[in-house]
C-alpha positions as a Markdown table, in Angstrom:
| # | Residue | x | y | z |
|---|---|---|---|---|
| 1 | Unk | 23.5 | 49.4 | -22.8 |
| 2 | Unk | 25.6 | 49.0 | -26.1 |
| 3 | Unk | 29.1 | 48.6 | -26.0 |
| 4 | Unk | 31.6 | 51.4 | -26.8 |
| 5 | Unk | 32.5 | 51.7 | -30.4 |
| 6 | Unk | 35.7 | 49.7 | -30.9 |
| 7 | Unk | 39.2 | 51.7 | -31.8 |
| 8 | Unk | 41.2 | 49.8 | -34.8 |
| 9 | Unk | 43.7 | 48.7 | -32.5 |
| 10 | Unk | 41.4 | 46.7 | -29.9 |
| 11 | Unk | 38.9 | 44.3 | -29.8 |
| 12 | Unk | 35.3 | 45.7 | -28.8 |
| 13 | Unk | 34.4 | 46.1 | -25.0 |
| 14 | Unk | 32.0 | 43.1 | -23.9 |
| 15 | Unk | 29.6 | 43.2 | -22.2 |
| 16 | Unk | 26.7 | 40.8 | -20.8 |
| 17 | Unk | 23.3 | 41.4 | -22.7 |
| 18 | Unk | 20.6 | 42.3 | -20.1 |
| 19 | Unk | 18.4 | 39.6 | -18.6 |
| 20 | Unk | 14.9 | 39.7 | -18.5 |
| 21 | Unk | 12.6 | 41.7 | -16.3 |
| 22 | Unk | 11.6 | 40.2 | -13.7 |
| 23 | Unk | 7.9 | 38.9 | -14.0 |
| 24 | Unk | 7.9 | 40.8 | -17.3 |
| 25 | Unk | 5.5 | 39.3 | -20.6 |
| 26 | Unk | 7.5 | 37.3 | -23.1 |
| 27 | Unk | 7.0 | 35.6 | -25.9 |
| 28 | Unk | 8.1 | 31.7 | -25.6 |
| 29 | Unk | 8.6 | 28.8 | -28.6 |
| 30 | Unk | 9.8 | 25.2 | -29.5 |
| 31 | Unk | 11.7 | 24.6 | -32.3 |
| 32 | Unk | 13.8 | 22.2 | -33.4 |
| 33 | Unk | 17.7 | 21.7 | -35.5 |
| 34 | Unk | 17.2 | 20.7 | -38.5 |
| 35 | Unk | 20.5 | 19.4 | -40.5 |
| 36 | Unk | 20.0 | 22.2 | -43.0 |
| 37 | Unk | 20.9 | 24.4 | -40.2 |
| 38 | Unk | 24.5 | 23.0 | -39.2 |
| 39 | Unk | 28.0 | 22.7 | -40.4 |
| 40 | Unk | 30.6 | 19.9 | -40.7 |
| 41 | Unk | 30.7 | 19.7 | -36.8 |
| 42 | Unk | 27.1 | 19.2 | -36.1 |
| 43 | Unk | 27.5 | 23.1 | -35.0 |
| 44 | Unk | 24.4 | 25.7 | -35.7 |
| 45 | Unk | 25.7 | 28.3 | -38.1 |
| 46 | Unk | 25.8 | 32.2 | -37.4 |
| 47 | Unk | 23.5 | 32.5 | -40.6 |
| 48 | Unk | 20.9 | 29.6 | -39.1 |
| 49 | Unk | 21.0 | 31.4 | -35.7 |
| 50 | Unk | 19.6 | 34.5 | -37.6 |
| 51 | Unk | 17.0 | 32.7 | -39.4 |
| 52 | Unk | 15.6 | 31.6 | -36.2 |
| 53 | Unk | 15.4 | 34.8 | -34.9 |
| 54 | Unk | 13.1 | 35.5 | -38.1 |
| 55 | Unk | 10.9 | 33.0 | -37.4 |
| 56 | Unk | 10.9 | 34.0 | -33.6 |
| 57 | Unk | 10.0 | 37.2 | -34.6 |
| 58 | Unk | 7.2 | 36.7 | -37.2 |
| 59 | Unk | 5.8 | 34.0 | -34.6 |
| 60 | Unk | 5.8 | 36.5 | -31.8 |
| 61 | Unk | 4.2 | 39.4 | -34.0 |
| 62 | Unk | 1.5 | 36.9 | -35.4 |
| 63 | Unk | 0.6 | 35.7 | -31.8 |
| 64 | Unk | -0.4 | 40.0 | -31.0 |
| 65 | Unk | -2.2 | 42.2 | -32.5 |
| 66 | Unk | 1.5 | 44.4 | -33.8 |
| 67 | Unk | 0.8 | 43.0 | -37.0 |
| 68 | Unk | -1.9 | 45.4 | -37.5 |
| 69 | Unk | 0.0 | 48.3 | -36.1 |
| 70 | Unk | 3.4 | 47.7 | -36.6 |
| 71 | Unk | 4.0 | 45.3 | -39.7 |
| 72 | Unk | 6.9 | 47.0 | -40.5 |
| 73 | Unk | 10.2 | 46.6 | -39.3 |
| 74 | Unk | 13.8 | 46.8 | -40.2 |
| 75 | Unk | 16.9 | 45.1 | -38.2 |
| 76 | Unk | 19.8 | 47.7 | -37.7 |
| 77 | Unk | 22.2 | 46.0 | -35.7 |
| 78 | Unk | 22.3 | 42.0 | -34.1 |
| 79 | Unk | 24.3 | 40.9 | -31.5 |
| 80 | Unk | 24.6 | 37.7 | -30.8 |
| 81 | Unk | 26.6 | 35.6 | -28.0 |
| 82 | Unk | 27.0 | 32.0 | -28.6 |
| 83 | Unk | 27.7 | 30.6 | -25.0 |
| 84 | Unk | 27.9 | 28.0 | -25.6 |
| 85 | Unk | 26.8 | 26.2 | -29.1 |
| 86 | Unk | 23.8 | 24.5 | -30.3 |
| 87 | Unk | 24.1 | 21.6 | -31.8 |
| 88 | Unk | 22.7 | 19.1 | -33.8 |
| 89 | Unk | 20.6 | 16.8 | -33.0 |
| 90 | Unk | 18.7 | 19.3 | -29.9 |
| 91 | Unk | 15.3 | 21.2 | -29.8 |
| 92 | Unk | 15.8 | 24.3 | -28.3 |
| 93 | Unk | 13.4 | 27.0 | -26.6 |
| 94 | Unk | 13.3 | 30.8 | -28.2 |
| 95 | Unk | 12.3 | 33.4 | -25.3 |
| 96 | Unk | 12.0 | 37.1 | -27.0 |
| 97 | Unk | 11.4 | 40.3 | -25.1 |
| 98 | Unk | 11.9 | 44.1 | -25.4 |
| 99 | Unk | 15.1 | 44.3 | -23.7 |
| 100 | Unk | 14.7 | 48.5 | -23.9 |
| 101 | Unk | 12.7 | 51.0 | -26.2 |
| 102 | Unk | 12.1 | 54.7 | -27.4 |
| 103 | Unk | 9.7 | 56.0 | -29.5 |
| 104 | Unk | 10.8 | 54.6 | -33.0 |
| 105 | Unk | 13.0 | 51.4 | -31.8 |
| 106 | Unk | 13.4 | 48.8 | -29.5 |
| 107 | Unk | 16.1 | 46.4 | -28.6 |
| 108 | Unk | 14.6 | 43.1 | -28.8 |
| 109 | Unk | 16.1 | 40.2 | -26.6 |
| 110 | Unk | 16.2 | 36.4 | -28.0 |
| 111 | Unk | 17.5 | 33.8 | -25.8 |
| 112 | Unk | 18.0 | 30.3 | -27.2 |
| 113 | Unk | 18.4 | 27.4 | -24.9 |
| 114 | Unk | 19.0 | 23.8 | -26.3 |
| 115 | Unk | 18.4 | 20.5 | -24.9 |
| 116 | Unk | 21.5 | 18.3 | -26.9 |
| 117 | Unk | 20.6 | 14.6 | -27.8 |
| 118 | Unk | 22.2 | 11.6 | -29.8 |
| 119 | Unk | 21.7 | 10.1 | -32.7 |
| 120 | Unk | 24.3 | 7.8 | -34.6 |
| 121 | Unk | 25.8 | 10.4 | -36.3 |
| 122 | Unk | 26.3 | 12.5 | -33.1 |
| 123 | Unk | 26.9 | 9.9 | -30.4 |
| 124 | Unk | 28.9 | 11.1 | -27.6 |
| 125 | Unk | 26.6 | 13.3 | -25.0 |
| 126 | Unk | 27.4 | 17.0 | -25.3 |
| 127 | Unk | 26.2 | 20.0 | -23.5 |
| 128 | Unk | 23.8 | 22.1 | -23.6 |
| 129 | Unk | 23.5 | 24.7 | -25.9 |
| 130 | Unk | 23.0 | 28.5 | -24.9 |
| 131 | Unk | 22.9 | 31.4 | -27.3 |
| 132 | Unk | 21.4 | 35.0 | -25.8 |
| 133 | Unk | 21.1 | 38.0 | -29.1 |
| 134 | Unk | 20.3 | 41.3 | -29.3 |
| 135 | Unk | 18.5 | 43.1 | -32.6 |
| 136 | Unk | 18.0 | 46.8 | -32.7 |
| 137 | Unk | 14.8 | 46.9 | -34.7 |
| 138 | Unk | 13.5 | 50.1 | -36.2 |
| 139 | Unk | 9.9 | 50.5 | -37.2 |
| 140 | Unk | 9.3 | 51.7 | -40.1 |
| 141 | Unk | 6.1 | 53.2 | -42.5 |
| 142 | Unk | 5.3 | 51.8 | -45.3 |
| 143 | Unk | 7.8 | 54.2 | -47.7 |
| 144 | Unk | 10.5 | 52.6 | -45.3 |
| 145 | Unk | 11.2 | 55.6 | -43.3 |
| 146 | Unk | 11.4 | 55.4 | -39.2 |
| 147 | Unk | 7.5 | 56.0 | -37.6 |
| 148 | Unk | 6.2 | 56.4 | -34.5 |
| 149 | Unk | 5.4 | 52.8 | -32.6 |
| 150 | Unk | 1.8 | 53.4 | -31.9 |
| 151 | Unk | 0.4 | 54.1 | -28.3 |
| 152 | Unk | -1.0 | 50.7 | -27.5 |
| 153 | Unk | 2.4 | 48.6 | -28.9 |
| 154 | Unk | 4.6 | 51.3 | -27.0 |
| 155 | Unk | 2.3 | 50.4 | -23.9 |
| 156 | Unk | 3.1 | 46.3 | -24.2 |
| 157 | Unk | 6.6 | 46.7 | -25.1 |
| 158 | Unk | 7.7 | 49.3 | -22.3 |
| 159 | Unk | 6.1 | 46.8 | -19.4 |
| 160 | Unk | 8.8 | 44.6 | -20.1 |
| 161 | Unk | 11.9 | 47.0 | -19.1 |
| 162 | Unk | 12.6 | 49.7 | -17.6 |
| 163 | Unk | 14.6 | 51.9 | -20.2 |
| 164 | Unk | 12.4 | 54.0 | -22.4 |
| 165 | Unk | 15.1 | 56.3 | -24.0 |
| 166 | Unk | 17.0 | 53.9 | -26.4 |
| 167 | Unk | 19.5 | 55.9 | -28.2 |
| 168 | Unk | 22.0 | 53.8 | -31.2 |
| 169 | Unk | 25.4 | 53.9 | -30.8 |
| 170 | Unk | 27.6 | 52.3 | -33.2 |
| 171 | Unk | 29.7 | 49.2 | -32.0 |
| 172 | Unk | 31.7 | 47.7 | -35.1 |
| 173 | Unk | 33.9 | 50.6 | -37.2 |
| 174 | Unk | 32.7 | 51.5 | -40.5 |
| 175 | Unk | 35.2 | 52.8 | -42.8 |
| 176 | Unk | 37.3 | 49.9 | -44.0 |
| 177 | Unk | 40.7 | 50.1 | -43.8 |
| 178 | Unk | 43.1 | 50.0 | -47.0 |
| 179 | Unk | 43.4 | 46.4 | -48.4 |
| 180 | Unk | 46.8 | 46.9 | -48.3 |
| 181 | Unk | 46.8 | 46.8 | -44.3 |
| 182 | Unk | 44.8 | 43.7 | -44.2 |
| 183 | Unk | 46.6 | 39.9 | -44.4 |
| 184 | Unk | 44.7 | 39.0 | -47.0 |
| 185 | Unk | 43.2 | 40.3 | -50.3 |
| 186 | Unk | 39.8 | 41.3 | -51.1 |
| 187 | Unk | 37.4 | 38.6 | -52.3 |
| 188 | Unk | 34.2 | 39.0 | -54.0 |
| 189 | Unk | 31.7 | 37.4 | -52.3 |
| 190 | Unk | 28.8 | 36.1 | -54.7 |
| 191 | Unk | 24.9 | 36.7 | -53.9 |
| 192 | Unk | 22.5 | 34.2 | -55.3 |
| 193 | Unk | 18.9 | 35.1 | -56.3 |
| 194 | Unk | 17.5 | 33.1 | -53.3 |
| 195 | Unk | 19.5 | 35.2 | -50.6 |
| 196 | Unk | 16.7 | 37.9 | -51.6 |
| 197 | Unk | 13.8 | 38.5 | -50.4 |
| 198 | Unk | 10.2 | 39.8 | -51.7 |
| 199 | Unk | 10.7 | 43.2 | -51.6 |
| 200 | Unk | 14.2 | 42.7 | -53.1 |
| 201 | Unk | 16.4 | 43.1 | -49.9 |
| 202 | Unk | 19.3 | 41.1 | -48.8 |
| 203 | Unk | 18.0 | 38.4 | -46.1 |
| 204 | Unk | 19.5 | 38.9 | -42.8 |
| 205 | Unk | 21.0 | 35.4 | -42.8 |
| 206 | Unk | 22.6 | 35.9 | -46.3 |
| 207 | Unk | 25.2 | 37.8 | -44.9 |
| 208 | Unk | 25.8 | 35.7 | -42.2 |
| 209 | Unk | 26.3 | 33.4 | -45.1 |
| 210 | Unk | 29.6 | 35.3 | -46.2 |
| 211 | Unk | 30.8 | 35.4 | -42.6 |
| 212 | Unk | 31.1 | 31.8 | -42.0 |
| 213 | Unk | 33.6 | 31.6 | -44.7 |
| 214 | Unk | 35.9 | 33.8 | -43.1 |
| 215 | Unk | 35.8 | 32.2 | -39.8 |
| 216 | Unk | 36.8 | 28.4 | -41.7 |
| 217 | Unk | 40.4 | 30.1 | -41.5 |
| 218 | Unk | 39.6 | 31.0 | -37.7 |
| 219 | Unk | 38.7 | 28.6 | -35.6 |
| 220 | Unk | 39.7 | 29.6 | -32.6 |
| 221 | Unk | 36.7 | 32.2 | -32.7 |
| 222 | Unk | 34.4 | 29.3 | -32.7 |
| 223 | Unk | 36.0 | 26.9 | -30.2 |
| 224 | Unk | 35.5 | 29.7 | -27.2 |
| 225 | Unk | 32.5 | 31.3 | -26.3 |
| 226 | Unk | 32.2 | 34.6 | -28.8 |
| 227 | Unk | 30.1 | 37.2 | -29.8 |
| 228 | Unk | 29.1 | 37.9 | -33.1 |
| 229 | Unk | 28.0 | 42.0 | -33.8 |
| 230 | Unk | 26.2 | 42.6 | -37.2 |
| 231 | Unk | 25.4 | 46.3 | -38.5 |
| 232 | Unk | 23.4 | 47.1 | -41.5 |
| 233 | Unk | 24.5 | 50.1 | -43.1 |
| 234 | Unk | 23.2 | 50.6 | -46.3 |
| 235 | Unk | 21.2 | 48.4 | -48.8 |
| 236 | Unk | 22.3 | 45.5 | -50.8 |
| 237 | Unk | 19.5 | 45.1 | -54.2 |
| 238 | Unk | 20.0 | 42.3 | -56.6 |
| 239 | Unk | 22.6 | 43.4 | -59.4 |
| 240 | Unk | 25.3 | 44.2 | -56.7 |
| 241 | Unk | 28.8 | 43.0 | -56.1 |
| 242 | Unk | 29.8 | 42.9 | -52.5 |
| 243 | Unk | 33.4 | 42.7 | -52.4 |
| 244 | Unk | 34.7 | 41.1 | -48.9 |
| 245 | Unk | 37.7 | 42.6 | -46.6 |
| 246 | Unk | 38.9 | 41.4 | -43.4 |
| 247 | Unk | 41.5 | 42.2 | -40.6 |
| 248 | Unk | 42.1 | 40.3 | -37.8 |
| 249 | Unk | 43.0 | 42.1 | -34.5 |
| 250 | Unk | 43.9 | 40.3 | -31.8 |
| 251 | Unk | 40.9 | 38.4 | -30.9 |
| 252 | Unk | 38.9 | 39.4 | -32.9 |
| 253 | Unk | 38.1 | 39.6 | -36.5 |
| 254 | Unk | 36.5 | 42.5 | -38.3 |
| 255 | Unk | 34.9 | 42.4 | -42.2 |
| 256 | Unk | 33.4 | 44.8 | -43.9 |
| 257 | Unk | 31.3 | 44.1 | -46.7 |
| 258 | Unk | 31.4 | 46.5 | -49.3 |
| 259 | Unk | 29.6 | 48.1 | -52.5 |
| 260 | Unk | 30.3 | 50.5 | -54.8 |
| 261 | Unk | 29.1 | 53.9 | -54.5 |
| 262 | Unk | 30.2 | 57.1 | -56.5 |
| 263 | Unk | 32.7 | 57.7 | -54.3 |
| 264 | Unk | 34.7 | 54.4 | -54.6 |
| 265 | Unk | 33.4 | 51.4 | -52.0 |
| 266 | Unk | 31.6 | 51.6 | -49.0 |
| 267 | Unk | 30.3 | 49.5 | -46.1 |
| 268 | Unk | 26.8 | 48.1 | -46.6 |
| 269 | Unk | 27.6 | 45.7 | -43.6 |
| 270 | Unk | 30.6 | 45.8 | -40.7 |
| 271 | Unk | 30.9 | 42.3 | -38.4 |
| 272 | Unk | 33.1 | 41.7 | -35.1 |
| 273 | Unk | 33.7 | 38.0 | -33.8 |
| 274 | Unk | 35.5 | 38.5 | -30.9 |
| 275 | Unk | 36.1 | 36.0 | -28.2 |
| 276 | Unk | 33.9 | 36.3 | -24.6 |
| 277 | Unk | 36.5 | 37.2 | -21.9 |
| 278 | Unk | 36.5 | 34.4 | -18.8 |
| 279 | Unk | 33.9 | 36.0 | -16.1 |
């Protein structure tokens, strides 16, 4: 089940992301790190993790038949737990499952395992990476507006779990606070014209992008095991200037990207990194 919305004054509630079903269908892949995909510590970035789970997901929909009954999709919320970190150089196995469902949305589990090697750039033997996510994927019609997951798809996906009435609740705050609360100033965060995609939407990983600059100034987030929460709110379209603020709370550190609207600036995004508590 989701975690509890968080208050302004505490760091979200965590909790473990479900494990599989036992004996349940799921969709398995190899992949590999690539150095395109890491920072200055040979570490996988937040905005690489999401493009894998891209490619895991257009690999698992072009291995059945949802292409042709469900090529639509939109991600609404991603979760994801970085147990410990992938690094490079490793190849790494993808699992993906419906981790819970309703009628219109699923919850689709990702869990990335890595097998860490060495190379003379990366000599000394490290362990094994582990990264588990969460995306709350709506399917959509082709006018981009919530349909019914057909019969047949609904039939696959529920086999893999046992909760069939997924409801969203909200786990990051939306409404920003005033700048003048926050440590540090606003910052315009710049888009490029390859951090769009086709249909002129923001890429998933592009805002994952603007995240990893905030957490340079904190990186005691990234020496821990932590858990990274993503919500989509509202579009971003080429032409748009996201301004960036940020407040860190204890353990955790909250930005909300925001756009202009007619009635000042609003969140297209909100992100948590919060540290995983000890078992």
């Amino acid at each position: 089940m989701p975690a509890p919305k968080p208050t302004s004054s505490a760091s979200p509630i965590y909790r473990p992301l479900g494990a599989r079903k036992a004996d349940a269908r799921f969709f398995a892949e190899d992949y590999r790190v690539r150095t395109g995909d890491i920072d200055q510590q040979m570490r996988v970035r937040l905005d690489a993790v999401a493009r894998y789970l891209q490619d895991a997901a257009n690999d698992n929909i072009a291995a059945t038949d949802f292409g042709d009954t469900e090529p639509f999709w939109i991600v609404r919320r991603t979760i994801i737990d970085v147990l410990e970190p992938i690094t490079w150089p490793s190849d790494f196995q993808v699992e993906r499952w419906c981790g819970a469902l309703s009628t219109r949305w699923t919850d689709m589990r990702v869990s990335l395992a890595a097998t860490s090697e060495t190379n003379r750039f990366n000599p000394e033997p490290r362990p094994d990476g582990r990264i588990e996510t969460e995306a709350f994927w709506i399917n959509v019609n082709d006018q981009g507006m919530p349909s019914r997951i057909s019969d047949s798809t609904f039939e696959v996906l529920a086999q893999m779990n046992d909760h069939h009435r997924l409801r969203w609740h909200s786990m990051n705050p939306e409404p920003a606070p005033p700048e003048a609360e926050c440590s540090q100033p606003d910052r315009e965060h710049v888009l490029r014209s390859t951090d769009f995609d086709p249909f002129k939407h923001l890429n998933n990983a592009a805002y994952l992008e603007a995240v990893e600059d905030e957490l340079v100034d904190h990186p005691d987030l990234l020496d821990a095991p932590h858990r990274l929460v993503i919500e989509y709110l509202r579009p971003v379209t080429p032409g748009i200037e996201i301004t960036i603020r940020r407040k860190r709370i204890d353990d955790c550190l909250f930005v909300w990207m925001l756009i202009p609207s007619d009635d000042g600036l609003v969140s297209a995004a909100t992100v948590s990194v919060s540290l995983i508590p000890a078992a």
